[in-house]
N, C-alpha and C positions, 0 to 999 in steps of 0.2 A: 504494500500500500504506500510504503513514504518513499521505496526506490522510482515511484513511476512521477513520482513531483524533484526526485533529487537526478532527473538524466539516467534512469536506470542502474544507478551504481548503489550496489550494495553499502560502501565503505566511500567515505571522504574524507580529506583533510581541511581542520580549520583551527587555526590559532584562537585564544582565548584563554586569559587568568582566571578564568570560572565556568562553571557550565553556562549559566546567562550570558554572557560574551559568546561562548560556541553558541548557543542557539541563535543571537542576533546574527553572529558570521553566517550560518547557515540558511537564516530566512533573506537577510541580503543577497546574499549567492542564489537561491533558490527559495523563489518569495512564496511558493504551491505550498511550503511546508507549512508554513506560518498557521494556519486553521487545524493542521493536522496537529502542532505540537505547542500552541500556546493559547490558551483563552482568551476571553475580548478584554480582559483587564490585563493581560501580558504574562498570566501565571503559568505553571505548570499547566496542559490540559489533563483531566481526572484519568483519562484514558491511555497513559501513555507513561510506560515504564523507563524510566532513565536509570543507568548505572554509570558510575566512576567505578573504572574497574570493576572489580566485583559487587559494589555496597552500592545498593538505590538509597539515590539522594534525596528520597523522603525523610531518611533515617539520619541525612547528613544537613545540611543548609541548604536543601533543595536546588533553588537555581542558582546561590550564593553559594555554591559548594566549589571552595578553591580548587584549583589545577595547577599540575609543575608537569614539566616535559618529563613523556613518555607516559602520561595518564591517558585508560583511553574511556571515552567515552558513547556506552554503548543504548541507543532509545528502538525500545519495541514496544510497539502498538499492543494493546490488549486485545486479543481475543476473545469474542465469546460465541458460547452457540454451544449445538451439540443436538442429538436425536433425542 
């Protein structure tokens, strides 16, 4: 769902001393994402699992969650559904 708004690429690179700075690099670079991964007031959307490295930054300072080189940070969409 977010590779067909980011140019079909699985993985990208973008700088940012926070997760918030990566998601603005990322809605600047590819503006489709912006509904998929931030709410009308610029928060996290409820839908959408972000991790630094291993640990979701629900648990950490959410969008303020600091960054140093070599952290990666990885966002997947929630799924639901099921028979």
């Amino acid at each position: 769902m977010l590779r067909a708004q980011a140019d079909g690429q699985a993985t990208v690179s973008v700088d940012g001393d926070s997760v918030g700075a990566v998601f603005s690099a990322l809605v600047e670079r590819y503006p489709g994402l912006r509904d998929n991964l931030l709410d009308s007031a610029g928060g996290l959307h409820k839908f959408v699992n972000v991790y630094k490295d291993d640990d979701d930054i629900r648990y950490l300072d959410g969008l303020d969650t600091v960054l140093k080189d070599g952290d990666t940070v990885s966002i997947l969409p929630a799924v639901a559904g099921g028979a």
